[in-house]
N, CA, C and O atoms as CSV, one atom per row, in Angstrom:
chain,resi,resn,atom,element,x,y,z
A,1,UNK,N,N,-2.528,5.952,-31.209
A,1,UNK,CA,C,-3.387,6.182,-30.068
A,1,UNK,C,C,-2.816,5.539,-28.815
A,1,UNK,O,O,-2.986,5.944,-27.665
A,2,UNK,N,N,-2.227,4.645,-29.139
A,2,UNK,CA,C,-1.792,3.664,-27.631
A,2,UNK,C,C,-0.687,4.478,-27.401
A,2,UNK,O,O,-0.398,4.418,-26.206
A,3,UNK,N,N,0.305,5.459,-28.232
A,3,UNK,CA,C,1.207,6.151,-27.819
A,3,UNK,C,C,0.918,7.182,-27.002
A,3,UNK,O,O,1.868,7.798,-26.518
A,4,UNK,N,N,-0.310,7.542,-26.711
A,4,UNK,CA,C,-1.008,8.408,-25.905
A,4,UNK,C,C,-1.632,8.067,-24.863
A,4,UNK,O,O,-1.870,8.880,-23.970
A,5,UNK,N,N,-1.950,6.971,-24.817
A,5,UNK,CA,C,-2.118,6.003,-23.407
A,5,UNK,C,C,-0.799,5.975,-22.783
A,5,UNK,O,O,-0.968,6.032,-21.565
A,6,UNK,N,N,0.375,5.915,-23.064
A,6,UNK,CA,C,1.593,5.340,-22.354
A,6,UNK,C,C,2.032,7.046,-22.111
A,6,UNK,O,O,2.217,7.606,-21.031
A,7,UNK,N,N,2.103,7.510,-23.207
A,7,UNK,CA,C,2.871,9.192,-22.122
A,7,UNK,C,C,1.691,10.044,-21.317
A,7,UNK,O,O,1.935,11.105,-20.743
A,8,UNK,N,N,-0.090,9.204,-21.371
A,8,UNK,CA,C,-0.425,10.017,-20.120
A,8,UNK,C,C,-0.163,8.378,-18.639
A,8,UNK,O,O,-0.204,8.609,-17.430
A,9,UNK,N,N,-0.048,7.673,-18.929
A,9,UNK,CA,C,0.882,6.775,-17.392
A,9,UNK,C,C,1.974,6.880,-17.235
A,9,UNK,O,O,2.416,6.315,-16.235
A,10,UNK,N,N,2.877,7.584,-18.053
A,10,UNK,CA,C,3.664,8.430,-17.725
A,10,UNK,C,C,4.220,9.465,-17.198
A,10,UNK,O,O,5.344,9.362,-16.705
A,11,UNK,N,N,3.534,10.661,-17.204
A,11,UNK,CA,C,3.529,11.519,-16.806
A,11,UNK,C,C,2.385,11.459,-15.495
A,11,UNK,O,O,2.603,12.219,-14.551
A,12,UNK,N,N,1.135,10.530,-15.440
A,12,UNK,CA,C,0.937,10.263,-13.919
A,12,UNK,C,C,2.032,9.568,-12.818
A,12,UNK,O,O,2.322,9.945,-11.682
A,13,UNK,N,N,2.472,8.532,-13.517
A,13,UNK,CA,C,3.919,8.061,-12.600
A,13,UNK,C,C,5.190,9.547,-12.119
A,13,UNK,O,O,5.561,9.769,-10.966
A,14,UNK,N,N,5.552,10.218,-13.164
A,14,UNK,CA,C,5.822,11.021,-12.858
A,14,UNK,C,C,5.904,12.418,-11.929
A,14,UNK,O,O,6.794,13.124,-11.456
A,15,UNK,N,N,4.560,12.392,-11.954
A,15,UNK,CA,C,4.032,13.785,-11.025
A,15,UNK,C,C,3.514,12.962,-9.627
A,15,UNK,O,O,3.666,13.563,-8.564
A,16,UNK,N,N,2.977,11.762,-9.601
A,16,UNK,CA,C,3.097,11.095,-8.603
A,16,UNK,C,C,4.257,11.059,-7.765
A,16,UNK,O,O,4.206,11.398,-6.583
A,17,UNK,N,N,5.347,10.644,-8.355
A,17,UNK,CA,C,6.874,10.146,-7.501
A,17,UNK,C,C,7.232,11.670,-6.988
A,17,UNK,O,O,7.993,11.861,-6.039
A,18,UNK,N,N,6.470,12.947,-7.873
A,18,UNK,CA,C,7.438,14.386,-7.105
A,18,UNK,C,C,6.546,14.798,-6.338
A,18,UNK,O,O,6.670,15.865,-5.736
A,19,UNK,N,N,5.101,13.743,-6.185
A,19,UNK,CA,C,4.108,14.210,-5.324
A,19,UNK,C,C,4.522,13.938,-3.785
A,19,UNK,O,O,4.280,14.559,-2.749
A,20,UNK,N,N,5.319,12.635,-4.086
A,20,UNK,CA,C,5.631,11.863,-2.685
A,20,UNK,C,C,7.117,12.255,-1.928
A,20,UNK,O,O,7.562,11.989,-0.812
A,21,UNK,N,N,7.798,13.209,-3.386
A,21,UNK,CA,C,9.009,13.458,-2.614
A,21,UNK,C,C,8.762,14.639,-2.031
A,21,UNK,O,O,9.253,14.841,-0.921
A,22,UNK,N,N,7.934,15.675,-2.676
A,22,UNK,CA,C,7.512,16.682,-1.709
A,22,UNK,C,C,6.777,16.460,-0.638
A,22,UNK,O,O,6.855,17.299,0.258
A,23,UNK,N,N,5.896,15.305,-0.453
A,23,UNK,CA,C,5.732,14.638,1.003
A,23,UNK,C,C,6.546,14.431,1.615
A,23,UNK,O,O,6.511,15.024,2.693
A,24,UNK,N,N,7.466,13.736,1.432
A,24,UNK,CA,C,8.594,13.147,2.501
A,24,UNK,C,C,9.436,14.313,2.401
A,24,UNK,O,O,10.412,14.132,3.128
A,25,UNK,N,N,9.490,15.454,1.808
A,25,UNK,CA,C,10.497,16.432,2.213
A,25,UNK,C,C,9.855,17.475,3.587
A,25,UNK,O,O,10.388,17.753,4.662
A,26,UNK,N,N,8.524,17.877,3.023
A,26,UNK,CA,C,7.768,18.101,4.357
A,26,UNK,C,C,7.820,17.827,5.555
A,26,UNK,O,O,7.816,18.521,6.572
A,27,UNK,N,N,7.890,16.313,5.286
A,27,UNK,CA,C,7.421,15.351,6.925
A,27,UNK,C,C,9.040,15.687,7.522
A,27,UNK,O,O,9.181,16.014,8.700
A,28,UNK,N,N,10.344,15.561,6.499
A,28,UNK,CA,C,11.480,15.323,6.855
A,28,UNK,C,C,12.616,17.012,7.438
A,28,UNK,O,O,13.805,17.056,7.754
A,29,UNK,N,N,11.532,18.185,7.357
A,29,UNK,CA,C,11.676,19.143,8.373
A,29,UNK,C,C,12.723,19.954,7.077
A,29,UNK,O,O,13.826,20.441,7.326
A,30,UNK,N,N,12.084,19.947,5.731
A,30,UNK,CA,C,13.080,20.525,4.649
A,30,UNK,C,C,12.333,22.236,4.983
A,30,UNK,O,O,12.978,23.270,4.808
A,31,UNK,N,N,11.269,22.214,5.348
A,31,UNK,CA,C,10.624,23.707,5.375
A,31,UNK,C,C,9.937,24.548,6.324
A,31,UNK,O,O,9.015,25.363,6.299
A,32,UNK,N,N,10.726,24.048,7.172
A,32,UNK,CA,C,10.289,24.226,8.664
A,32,UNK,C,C,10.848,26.010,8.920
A,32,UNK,O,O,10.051,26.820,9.394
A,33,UNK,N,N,12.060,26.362,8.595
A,33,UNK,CA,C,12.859,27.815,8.755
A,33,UNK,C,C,12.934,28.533,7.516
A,33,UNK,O,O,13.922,28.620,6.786
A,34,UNK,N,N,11.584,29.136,7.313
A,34,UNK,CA,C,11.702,30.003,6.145
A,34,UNK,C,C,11.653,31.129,6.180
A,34,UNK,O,O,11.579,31.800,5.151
A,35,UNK,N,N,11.688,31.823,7.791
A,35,UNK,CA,C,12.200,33.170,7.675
A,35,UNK,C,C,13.563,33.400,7.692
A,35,UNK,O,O,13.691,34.271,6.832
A,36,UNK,N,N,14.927,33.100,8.244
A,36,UNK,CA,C,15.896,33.076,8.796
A,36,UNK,C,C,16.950,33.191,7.806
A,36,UNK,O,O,17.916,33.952,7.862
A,37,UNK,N,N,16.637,32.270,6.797
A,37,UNK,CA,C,17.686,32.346,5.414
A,37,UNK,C,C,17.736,33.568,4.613
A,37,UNK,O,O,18.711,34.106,4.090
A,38,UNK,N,N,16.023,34.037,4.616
A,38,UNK,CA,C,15.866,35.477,3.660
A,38,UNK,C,C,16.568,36.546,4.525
A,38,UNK,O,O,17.034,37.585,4.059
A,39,UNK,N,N,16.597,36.252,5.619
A,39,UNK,CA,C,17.325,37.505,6.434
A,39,UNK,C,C,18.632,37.390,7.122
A,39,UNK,O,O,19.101,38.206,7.914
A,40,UNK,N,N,19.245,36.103,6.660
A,40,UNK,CA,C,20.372,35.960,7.583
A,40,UNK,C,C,21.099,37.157,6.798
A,40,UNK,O,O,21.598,37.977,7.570
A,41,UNK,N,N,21.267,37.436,5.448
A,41,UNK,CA,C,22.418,38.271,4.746
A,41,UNK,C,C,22.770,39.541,5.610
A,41,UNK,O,O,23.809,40.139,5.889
A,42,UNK,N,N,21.171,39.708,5.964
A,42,UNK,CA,C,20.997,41.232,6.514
A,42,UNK,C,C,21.057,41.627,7.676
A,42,UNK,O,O,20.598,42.677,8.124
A,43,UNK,N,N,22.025,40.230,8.611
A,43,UNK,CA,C,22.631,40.348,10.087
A,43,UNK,C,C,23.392,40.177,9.924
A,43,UNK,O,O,24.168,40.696,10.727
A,44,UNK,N,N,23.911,39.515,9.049
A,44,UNK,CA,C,25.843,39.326,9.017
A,44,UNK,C,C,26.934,40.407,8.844
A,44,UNK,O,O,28.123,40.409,9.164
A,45,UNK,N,N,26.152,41.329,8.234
A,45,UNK,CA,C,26.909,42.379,7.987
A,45,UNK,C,C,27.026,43.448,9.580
A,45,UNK,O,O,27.761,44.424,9.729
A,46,UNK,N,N,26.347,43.039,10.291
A,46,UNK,CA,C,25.780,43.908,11.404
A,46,UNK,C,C,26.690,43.173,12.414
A,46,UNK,O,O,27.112,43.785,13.395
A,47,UNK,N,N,26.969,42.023,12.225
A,47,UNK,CA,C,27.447,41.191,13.246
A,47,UNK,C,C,29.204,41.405,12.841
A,47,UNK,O,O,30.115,41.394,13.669
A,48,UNK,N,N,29.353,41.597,11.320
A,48,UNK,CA,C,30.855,41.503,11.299
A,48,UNK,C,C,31.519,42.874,11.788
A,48,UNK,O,O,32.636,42.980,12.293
A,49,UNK,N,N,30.585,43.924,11.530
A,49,UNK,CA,C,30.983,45.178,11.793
A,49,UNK,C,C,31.081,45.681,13.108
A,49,UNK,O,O,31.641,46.754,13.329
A,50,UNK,N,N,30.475,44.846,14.182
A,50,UNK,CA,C,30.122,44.727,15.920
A,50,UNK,C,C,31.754,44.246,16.369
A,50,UNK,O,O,32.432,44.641,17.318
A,51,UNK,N,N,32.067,43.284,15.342
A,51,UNK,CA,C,33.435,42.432,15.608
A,51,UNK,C,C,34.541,43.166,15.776
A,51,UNK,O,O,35.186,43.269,16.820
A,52,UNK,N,N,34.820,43.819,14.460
A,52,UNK,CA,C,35.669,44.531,14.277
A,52,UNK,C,C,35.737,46.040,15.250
A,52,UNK,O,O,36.780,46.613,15.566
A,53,UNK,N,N,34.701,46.362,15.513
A,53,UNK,CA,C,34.668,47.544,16.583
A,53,UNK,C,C,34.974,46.854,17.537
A,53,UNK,O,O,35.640,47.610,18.244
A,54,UNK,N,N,34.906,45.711,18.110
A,54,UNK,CA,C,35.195,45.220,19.537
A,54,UNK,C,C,36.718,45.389,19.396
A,54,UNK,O,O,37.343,46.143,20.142
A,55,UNK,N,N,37.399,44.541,18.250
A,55,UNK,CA,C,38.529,44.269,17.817
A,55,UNK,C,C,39.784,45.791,17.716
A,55,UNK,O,O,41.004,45.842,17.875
A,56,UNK,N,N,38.958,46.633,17.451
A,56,UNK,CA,C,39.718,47.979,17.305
A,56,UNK,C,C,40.134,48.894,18.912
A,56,UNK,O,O,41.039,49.707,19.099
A,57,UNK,N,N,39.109,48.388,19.864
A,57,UNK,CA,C,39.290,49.195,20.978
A,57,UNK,C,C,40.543,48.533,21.745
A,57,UNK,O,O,40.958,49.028,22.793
């Protein structure tokens, strides 16, 4: 029974410490640009192909 006391203060220590790192990742501006990444793929290709037409004339 006491082995069940220690893995549930365990697993509160646990989910605590990823409670606080997802706090401080928040505060620390980790999720601030979440449109820009899903769509950068889908300008680059637009931008390399602009290049190369400049490059050809």
């Amino acid at each position: 029974m006491s082995v069940l006391f220690i893995l549930i203060i365990v697993s509160l220590v646990v989910a605590a410490s990823f409670l606080v790192a997802f706090i401080w990742s928040v505060k620390a501006g980790q999720y601030e640009d979440g449109y820009t990444p899903s769509v950068r793929m889908l300008f680059d290709d637009e931008l390399l192909s602009k290049n190369k037409k400049s490059v050809k004339k």
